[in-house]
DSSP file (Angstrom, degrees, kcal/mol; ACC not computed):
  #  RESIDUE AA STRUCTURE BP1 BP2  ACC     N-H-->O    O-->H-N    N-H-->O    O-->H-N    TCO  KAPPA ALPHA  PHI   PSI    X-CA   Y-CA   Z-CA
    1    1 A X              0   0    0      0, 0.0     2,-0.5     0, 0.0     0, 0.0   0.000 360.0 360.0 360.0 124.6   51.4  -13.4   -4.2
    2    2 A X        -     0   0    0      1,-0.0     2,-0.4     0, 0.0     0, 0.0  -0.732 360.0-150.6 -91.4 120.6   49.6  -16.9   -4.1
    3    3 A X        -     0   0    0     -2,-0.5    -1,-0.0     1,-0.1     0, 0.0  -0.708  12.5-125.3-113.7 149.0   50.6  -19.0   -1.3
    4    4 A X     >  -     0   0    0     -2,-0.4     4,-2.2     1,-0.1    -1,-0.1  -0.082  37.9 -96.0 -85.1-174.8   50.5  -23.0   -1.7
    5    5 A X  H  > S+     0   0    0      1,-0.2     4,-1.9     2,-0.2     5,-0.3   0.958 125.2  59.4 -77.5 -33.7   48.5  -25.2    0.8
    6    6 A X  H  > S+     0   0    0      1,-0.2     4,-1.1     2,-0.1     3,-0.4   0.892 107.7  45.4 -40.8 -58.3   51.8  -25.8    2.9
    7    7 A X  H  > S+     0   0    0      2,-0.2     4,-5.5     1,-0.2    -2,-0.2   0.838 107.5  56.5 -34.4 -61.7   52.4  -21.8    3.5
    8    8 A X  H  X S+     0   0    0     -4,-2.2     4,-2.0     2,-0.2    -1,-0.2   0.845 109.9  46.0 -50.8 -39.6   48.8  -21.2    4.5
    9    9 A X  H  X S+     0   0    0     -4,-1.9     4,-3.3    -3,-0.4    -2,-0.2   0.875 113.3  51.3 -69.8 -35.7   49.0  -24.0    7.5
   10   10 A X  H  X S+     0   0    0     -4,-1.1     4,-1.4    -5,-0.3     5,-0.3   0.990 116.5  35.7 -65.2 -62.7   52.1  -22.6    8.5
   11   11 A X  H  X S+     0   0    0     -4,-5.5     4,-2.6     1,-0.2    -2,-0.2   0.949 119.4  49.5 -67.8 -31.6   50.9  -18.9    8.7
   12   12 A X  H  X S+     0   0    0     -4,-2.0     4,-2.0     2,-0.2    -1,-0.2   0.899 108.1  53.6 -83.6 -40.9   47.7  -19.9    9.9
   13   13 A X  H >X S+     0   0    0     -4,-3.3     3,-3.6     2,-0.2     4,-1.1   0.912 112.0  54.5 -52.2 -76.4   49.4  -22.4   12.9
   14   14 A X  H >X S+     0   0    0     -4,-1.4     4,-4.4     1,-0.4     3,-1.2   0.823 108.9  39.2 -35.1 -74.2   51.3  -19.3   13.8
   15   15 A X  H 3X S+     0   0    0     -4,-2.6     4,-0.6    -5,-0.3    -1,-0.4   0.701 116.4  46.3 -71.5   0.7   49.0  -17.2   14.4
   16   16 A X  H XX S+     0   0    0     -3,-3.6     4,-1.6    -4,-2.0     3,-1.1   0.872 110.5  55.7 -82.5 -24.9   46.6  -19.3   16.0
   17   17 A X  H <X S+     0   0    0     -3,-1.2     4,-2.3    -4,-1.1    -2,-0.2   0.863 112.2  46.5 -68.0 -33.7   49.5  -20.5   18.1
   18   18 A X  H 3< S+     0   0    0     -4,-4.4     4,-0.3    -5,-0.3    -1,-0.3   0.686  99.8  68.3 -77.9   0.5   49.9  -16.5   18.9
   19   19 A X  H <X S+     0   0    0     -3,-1.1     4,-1.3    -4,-0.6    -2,-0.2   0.730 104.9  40.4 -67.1 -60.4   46.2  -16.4   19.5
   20   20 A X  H  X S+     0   0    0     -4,-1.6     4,-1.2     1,-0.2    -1,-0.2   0.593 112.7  49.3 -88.1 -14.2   46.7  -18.6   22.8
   21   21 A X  H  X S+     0   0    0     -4,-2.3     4,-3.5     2,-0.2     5,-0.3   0.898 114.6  47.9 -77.2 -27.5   49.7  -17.2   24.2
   22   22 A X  H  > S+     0   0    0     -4,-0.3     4,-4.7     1,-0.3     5,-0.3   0.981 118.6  43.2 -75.5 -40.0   48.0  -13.6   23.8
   23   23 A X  H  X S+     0   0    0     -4,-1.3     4,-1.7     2,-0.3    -1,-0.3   0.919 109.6  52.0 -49.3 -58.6   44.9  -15.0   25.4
   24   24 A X  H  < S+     0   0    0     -4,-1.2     4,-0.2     2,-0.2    -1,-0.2   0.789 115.4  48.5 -58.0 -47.6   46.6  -16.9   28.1
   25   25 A X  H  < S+     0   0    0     -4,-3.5     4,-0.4     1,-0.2    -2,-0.3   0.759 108.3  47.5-100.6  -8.0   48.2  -13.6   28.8
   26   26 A X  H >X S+     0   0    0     -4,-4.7     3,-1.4    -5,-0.3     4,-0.6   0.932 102.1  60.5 -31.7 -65.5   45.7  -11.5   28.8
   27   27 A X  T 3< S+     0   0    0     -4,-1.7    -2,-0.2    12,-0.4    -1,-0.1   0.440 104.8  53.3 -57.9 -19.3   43.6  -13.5   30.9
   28   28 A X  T 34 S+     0   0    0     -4,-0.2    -1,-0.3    -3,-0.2    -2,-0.2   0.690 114.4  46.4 -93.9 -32.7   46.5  -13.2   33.9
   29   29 A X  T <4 S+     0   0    0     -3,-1.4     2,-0.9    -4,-0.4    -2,-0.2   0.450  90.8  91.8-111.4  -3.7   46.3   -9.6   33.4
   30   30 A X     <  -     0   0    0     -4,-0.6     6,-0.1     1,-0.1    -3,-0.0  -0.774  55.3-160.8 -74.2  99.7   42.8   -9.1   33.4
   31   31 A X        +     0   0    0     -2,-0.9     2,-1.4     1,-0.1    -1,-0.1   0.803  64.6  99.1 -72.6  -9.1   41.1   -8.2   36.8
   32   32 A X    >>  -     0   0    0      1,-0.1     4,-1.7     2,-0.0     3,-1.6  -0.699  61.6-155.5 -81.2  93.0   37.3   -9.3   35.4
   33   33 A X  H 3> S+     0   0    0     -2,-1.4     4,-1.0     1,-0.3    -1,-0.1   0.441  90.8  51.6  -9.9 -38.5   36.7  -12.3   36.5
   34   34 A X  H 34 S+     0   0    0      2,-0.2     4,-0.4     3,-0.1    -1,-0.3   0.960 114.6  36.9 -71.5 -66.7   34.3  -12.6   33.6
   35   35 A X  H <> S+     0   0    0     -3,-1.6     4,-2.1     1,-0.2     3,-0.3   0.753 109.9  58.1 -83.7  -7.7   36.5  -11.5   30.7
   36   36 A X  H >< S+     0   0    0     -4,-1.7     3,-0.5     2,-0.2    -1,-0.2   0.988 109.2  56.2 -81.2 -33.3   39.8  -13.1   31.9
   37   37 A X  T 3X S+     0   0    0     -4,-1.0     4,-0.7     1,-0.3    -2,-0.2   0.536 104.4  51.2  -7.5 -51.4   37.4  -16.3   31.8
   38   38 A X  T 34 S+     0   0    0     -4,-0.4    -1,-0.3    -3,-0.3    -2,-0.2   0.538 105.7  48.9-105.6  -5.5   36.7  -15.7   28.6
   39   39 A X  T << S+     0   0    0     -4,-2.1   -12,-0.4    -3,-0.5    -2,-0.2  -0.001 104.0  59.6 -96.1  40.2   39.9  -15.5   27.5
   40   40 A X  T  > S+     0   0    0      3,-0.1     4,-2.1     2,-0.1     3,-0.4   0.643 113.3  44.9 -85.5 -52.7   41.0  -18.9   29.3
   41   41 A X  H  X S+     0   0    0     -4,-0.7     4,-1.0     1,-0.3    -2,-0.2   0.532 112.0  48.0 -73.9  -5.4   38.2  -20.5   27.0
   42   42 A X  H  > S+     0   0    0      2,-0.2     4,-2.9     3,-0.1    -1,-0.3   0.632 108.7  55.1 -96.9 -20.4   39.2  -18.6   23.7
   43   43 A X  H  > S+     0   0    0     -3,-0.4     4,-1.6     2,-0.2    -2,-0.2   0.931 112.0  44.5 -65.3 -36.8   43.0  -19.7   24.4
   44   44 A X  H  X S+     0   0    0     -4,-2.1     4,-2.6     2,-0.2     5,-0.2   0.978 111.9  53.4 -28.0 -69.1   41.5  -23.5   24.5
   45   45 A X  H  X S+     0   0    0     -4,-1.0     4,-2.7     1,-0.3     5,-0.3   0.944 115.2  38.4 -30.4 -80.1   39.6  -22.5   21.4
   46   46 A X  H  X S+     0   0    0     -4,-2.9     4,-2.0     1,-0.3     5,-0.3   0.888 111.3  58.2 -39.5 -48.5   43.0  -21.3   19.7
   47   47 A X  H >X S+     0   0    0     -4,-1.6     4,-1.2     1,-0.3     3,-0.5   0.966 105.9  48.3 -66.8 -49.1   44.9  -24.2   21.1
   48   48 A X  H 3X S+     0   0    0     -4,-2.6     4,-1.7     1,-0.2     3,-0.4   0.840 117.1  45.3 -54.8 -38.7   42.4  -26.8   19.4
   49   49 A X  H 3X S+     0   0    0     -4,-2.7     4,-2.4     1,-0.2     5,-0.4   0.939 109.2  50.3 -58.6 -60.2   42.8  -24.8   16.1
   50   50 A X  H <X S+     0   0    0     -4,-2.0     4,-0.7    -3,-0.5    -1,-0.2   0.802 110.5  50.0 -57.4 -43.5   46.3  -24.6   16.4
   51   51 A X  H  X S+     0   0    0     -4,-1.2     4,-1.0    -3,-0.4    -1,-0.2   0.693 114.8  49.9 -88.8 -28.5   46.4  -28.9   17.1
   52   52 A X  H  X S+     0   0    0     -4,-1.7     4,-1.3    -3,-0.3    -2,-0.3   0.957 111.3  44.8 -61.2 -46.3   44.2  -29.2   13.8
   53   53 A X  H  X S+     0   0    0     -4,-2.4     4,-0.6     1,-0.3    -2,-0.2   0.555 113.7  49.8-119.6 -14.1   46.4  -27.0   11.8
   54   54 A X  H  X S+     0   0    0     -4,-0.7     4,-3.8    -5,-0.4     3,-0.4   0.943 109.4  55.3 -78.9 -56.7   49.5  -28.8   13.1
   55   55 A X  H >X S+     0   0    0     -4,-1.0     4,-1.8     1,-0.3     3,-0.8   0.917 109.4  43.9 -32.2 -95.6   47.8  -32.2   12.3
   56   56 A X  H 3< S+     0   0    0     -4,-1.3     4,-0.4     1,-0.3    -1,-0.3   0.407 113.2  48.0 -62.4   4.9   47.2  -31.5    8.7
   57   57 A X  H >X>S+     0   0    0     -4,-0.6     4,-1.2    -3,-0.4     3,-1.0   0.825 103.7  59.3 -70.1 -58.7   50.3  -30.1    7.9
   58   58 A X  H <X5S+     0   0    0     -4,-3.8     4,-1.8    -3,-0.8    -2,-0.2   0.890 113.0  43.6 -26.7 -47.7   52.1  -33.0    9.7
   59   59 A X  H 3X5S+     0   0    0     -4,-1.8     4,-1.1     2,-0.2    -1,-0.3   0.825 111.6  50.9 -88.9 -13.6   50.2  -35.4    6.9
   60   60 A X  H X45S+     0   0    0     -3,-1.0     3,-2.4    -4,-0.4    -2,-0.2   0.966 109.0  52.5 -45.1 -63.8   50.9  -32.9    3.9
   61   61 A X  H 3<5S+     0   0    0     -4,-1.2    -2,-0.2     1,-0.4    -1,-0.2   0.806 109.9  53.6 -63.7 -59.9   54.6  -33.3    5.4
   62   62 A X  H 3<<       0   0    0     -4,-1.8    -1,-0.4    -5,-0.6    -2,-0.2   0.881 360.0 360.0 -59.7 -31.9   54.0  -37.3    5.0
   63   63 A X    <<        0   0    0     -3,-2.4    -1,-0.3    -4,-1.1    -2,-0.2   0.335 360.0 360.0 -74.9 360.0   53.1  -37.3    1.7
């Protein structure tokens, strides 16, 4: 199944969006200081992704 460029943003926003909650709650539930650390900074990571992939769909959506 071939999915158009609208579909791709959509799945790809999801899962990045599920990226940072899983991250975010990991990182609460981690007692190493170290890795719950590094998953504050890959839920950032995710969030920016997440805040591109929102963007360009939003201008597909205009067009």
């Amino acid at each position: 199944m071939k999915l158009n460029t609208e579909e791709i943003l959509k799945k790809k926003l999801l899962d990045a969006q599920e990226m940072v909650r899983d991250y975010e709650s990991y990182s609460k539930e981690i007692g190493d200081a170290e890795v719950s650390d590094l998953f504050k900074d890959f839920a950032e990571e995710s969030g920016y992704q997440a805040r591109k992939l929102r963007q360009l769909l939003d201008k597909l959506n205009k067009n």
